[in-house]
Structure formats: C-alpha cells, structure tokens
N, C-alpha and C positions, 0 to 999 in steps of 0.2 A: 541631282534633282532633290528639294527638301522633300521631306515625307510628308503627307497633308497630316492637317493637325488630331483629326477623327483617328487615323491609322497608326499613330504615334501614343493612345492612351492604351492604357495596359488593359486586357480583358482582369475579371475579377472573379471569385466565385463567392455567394453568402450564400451559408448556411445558419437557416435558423430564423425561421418567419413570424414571429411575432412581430409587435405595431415596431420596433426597433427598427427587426432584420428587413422590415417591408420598406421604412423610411430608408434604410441606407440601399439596399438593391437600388430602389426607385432614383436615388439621389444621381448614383451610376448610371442607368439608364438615361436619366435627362441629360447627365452630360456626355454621351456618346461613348461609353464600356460598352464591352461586349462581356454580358454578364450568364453568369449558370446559376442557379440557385436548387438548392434542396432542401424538407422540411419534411418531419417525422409525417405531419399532413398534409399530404400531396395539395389539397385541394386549395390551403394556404397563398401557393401560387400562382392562382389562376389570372389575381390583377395584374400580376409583375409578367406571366408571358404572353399574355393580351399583348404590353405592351416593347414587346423584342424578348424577352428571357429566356433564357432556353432553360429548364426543367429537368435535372438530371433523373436517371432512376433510381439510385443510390447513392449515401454519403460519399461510400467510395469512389461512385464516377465523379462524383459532384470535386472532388478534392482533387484527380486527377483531370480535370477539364481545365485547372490554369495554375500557374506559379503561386499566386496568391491568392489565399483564401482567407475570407474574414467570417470570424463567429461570433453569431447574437445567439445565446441559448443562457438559460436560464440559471445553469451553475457547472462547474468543474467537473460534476456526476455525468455530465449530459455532454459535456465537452469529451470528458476521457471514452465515453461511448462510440463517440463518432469519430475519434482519435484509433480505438483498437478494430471500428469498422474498417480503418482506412490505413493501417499500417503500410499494406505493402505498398501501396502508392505514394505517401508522404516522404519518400528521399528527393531534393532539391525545392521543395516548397517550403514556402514562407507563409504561416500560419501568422494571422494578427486576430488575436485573442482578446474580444470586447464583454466576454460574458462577466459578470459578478462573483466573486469567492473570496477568500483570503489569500494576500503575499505569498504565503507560501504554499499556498495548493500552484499560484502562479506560475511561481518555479518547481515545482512538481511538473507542470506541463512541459514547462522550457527544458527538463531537463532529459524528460521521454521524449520528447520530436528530437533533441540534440543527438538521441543515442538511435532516430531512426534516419539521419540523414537527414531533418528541419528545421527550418526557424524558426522563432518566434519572439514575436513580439506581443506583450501584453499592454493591452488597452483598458482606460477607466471613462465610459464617454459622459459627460458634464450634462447635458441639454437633455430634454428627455425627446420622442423620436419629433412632433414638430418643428425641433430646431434644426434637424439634421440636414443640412448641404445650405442652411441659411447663415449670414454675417453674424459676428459675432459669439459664436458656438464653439466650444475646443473641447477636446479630448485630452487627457493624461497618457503617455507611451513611454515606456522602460524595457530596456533591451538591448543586444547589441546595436551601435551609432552604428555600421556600417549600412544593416538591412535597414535602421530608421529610414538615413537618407537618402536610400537608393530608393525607400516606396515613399516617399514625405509626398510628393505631389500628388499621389494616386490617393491616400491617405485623406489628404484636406479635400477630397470631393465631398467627404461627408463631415469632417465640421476642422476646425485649424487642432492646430498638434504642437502639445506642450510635450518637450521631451524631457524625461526627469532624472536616465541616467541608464547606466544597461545592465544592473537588480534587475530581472524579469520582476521582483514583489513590489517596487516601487511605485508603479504609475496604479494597481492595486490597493496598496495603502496609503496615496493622496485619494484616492476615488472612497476609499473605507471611512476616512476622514472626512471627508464630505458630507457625505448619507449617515456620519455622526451626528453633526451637526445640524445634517438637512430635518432628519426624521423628528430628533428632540426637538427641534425648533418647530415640524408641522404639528406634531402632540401637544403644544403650549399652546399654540393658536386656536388647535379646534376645541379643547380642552377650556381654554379663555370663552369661547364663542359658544360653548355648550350653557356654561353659567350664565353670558350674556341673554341666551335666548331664555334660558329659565326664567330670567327675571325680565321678560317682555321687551327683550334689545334685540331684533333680528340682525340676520348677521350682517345686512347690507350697508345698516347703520351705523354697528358695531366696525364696520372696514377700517375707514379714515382712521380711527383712531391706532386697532391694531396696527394701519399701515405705518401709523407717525412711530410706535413705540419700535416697530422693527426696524423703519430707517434711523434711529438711534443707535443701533448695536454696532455698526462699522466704526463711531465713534468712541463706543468701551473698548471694543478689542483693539484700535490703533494704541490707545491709552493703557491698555493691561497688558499687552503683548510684550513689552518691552521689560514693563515691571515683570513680569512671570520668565523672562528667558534671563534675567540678572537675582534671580531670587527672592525678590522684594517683593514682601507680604504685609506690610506695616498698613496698622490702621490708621492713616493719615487723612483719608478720604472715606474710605467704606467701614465699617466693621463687620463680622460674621456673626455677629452675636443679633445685631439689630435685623440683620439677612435673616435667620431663624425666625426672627418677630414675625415678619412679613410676610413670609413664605404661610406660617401659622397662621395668620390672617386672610391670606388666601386660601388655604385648606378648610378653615372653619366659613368662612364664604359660598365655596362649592355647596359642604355638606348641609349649610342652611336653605342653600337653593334645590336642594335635591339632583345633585350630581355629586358622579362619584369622582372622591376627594383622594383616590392614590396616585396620581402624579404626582401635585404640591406633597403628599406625604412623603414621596419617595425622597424628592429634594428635600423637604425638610428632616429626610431621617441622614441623609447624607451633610448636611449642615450643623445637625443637634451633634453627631460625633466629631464633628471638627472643634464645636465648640466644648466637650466633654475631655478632647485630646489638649484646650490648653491654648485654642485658637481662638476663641472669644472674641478679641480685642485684634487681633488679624485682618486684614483684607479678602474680604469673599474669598479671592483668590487663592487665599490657604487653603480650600477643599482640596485641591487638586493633587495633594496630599492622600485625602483617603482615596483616588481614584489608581495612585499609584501604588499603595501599597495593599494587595491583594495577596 
C-alpha cells in the first residue's frame, strides 16, 4: 500500500523565532510537517501553535523531538548555546544551520556536532523571511552530499537549494559575499537618496532613476568579471584616476548639501591609494588590490 503523501513528509523542528524562524515553521506547517518549535520567548510561538505546532519546553526537548532540526538565531554565540543545552540529545540528528557568522565559526559547529554523534549542514538563506516557501527563493548549503540529498526535498519547502560542496564554510562565505555586496550597495542608495532629498528630490522621484543606474551594474560585472579573473587592469576603458575625480565630486556634493560625506570619502580614500600606488592610468578595477593586501 503507498504511504499517503501527508504521512510521507518528515516532521521538523525550528528553533529560533524571529520574523525568519516564523517564516520558515509556518512554510512547514502550510505544507503538511509535523513541526515543534522552541524560542528563548516562549510567547514568540503563539501564532505558529495556534496553527498545529507543538511548543517544546526546552531547546533540549525541542532538539530531541525530531531527526532534523533547523536554526534561525541570530549568530553562532546563540547557536553554540543551544548546541551545549542539547548535547546529550544531538547523537543521530541532522542539524541545518541557517543562522549568520563566519566560514569558519561554520565549521566550528560542524565540527562539535561531528564529535557528538551530528550532522550538519550549514545554510546561507538568500530572500529575506517574505520569500520563504515562495518561487523563485534559494538558499546556499555546504556540507556533506550524502545528508544534503537525503533532506534536499524537506529542505526546498522553505526556498530551493543551491549546493556549493561539503566545506561546512562554504555556503557561509557565498552568503558573506552577498551581504558584501548587499549592504555596500544599500549604503549607496540611501546615502544617494539622503543628498537627493537634501536638495528637494524626494525619494519617490529620485526611484526611477536610482532603479536605472542599479539595473546597469549586472552589465559592469559581466564586463569586469572576466577582466578581474585573467588579471587585466589596463585603462583601456575606465581609468582610476578619473574614478578618484568623481568620487571627489560626489563627496563635495554631499558636504555642500549638508550630508554627511564619509562614504564617498571612504571610497575615495580607497581610490586616492591606488592611485598613489602607481595605479592612476589602471582600470577602477585595480583597487581590488588594496582590498587584498591588508
């Protein structure tokens, strides 16, 4: 007789109820887990077992209610907490680790569950909690292939799953890389949109344009990416010297409009040494230089 298909998904347990840990519980719940959930405040839970949850009393039961357990918590301080709450229980569970830290607190983790009988897999999630169990949404995971694909289906309930190799630090440092990216890119914008408004351009106005100048940037990094992984810094196209101008011109902008001008300074102090090192006549892309050499 097949198994119905309800009785066939894996129960789960999340610990760690922020807007994340709520998005993902709730993602399980709508698709028919059987879920336990725990949070330092209990009271956190109240929507998720309204609707089926069942409420552990402690990390420890919370961890010992099912094979797998996924954590949203805030950082590796709070992870390793609920890790030495729950030692004696964690022999044959597979912990997937979605919290925030560096590669190698990562494998710090993976390497204390290893030595108490646990798995683990480290996760980077992409979408912020909104997206979670909607199309289109993926996750970064690093860790040993075998527990990936034995939980891969349970896994994509809450967004699809890019596997990057089984480094427990890996799907960590594509996720670090991200929030690189992500955070200097929203500091530009609001940063942009502070001088806008100073000078009577609300932001609403100001959108379109920001939006045009950032759907631009997929087309430099297809374009520099290649130059930057072959070495090539030649100012054929850009120079770093005229980038300094610019940047300077943006800095004295701010400070004329009555904002504060240390972002453009920071960039421009990272720009002025590249061109002090001899890079002048280079391609933007020779900074990347001073970012390596620390």
């Amino acid at each position: 007789m097949s198994v119905p298909q309800q009785e066939s998904r894996k129960p789960v347990t999340v610990i760690g109820l922020g807007p994340m840990g709520q998005a993902m519980a709730g993602a399980y719940l709508d698709a028919g887990h059987a879920v336990t959930v725990w949070n330092r405040t209990a009271a956190r839970a109240a929507g998720l077992v309204a609707r089926g949850a069942v409420l552990a009393p402690s990390a420890e039961a919370a961890v010992a209610a099912n094979e797998l357990v996924v954590l949203s918590l805030t950082d590796y301080d709070a992870v390793f907490a609920v890790l030495s709450a729950a030692e004696g229980v964690l022999a044959g569970k597979v912990v997937v680790n979605l919290s925030s830290d560096t590669p190698e607190r990562a494998r710090e983790a993976a390497r204390r569950l290893a030595a108490l009988g646990a798995g683990h897999l480290t996760g980077g999630v992409q979408v912020p909690p909104s997206g979670i169990g909607k199309e289109g949404s993926f996750t970064f995971y690093s860790g040993p292939v075998g527990l990936f694909r034995r939980h891969r289906a349970t896994l994509e309930v809450m967004t699809g799953a890019d596997y990057r190799g089984d480094d427990p630090g890996l799907a960590q440092l594509y996720y670090q890389l991200q929030m690189d990216l992500f955070w200097t890119s929203m500091a530009g914008y609001l940063h942009a949109t502070a001088v806008a408004e100073a000078n009577g351009i609300p932001a609403d106005e100001f959108l379109p344009h920001a939006a045009s100048t950032a759907a631009s940037i997929p087309g430099f990094l297809a374009f520099y990416a290649p130059r930057i992984a072959a070495g090539h810094h030649a100012g054929d196209v850009d120079r770093l010297a005229m980038g300094l101008a610019s940047v300077e011109h943006v800095r004295h902008t701010a400070a004329a409009s009555g904002v504060d001008d240390a972002l453009p300074a920071l960039v421009a102090d990272v720009f002025r040494r590249g061109v002090a090192a001899g890079h002048g006549a280079s391609s933007v892309t020779s900074v990347i230089s001073q970012f390596r050499d620390v």
